[in-house]
Each structure stands twice: as structure tokens, then as C-alpha cells.
C-alpha positions as CSV (number, residue, x, y, z in Angstrom):
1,X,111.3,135.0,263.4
2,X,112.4,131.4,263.2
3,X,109.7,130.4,260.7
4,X,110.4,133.1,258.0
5,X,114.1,132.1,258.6
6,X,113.4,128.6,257.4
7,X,110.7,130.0,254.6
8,X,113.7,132.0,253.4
9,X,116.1,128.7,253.4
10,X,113.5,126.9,251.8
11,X,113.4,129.1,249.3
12,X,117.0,129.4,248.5
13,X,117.2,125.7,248.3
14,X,114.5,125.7,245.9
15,X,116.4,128.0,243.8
16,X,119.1,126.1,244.0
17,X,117.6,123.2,242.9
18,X,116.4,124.9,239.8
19,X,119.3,126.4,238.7
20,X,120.6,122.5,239.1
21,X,118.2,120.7,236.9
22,X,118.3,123.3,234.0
23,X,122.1,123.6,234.0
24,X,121.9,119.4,233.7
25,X,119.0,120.0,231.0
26,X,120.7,122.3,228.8
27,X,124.2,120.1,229.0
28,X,121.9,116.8,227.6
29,X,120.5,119.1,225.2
30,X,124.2,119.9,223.7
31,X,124.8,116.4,223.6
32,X,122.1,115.8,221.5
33,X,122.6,118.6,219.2
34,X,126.2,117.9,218.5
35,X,125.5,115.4,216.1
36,X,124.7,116.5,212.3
37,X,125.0,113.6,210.6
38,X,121.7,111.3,208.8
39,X,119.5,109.3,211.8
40,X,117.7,106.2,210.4
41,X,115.1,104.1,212.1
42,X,115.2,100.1,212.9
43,X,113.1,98.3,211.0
44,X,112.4,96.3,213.8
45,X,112.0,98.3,217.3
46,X,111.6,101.4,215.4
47,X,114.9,103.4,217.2
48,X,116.2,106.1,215.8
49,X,120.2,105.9,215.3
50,X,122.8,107.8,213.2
51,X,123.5,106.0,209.8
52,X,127.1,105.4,210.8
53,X,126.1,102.6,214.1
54,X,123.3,101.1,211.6
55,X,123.5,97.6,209.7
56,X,121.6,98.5,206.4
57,X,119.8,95.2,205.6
58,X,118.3,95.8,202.5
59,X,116.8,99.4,200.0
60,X,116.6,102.0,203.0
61,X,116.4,99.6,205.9
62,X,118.5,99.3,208.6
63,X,118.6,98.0,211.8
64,X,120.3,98.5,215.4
65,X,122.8,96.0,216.7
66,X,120.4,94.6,218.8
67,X,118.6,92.6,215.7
């Protein structure tokens, strides 16, 4: 009796967890969504970033504000 109580705990916990991680998922995956505007790639480290945050250093290059 006592071991399929905690089989039955561990399960709910491990539901629990689930439903945890892919509500945190989905929420990062609208983050990443919301923006629509043009992404452009450092020249130098090769990171993608939108156009807006870039320093354009030449004919279509750009880079991050790291370089």
C-alpha cells in the first residue's frame, strides 16, 4: 500500500514537472517570435542580431557591439 502511494506521487510530480518545462518552453518561444523585423549576421563571431542593434561597417556587413 505504501509503495504504490509513493509510485502515484512520483508520478504526479513528474507530471508536474512536465507541464513546467513546456509552459517555460512555449513562453521563450513567444519571445522569439515577437520580433519581425530583418536579422543580420556579425561579420566577425557570426551572431545573428536584428538590423536595428547592428553597426553596418561596410556593403551588407555588420557587426555586433562587441567588435
Amino acid at each position: 500500500m505504501h509503495l504504490l502511494r509513493l509510485v502515484i506521487i512520483a508520478v504526479i510530480i513528474w507530471f508536474a514537472i512536465r507541464i513546467v518545462r513546456n509552459a517555460l518552453t512555449a513562453k521563450s518561444a513567444r519571445q522569439v517570435d515577437d520580433y519581425r523585423g530583418k536579422m543580420v549576421t556579425c561579420s566577425v563571431c557570426g551572431v545573428y542580431l536584428p538590423e536595428d542593434d547592428a553597426k553596418a561597417i561596410g556593403e551588407g556587413k555588420y557587426q555586433c557591439d562587441r567588435h
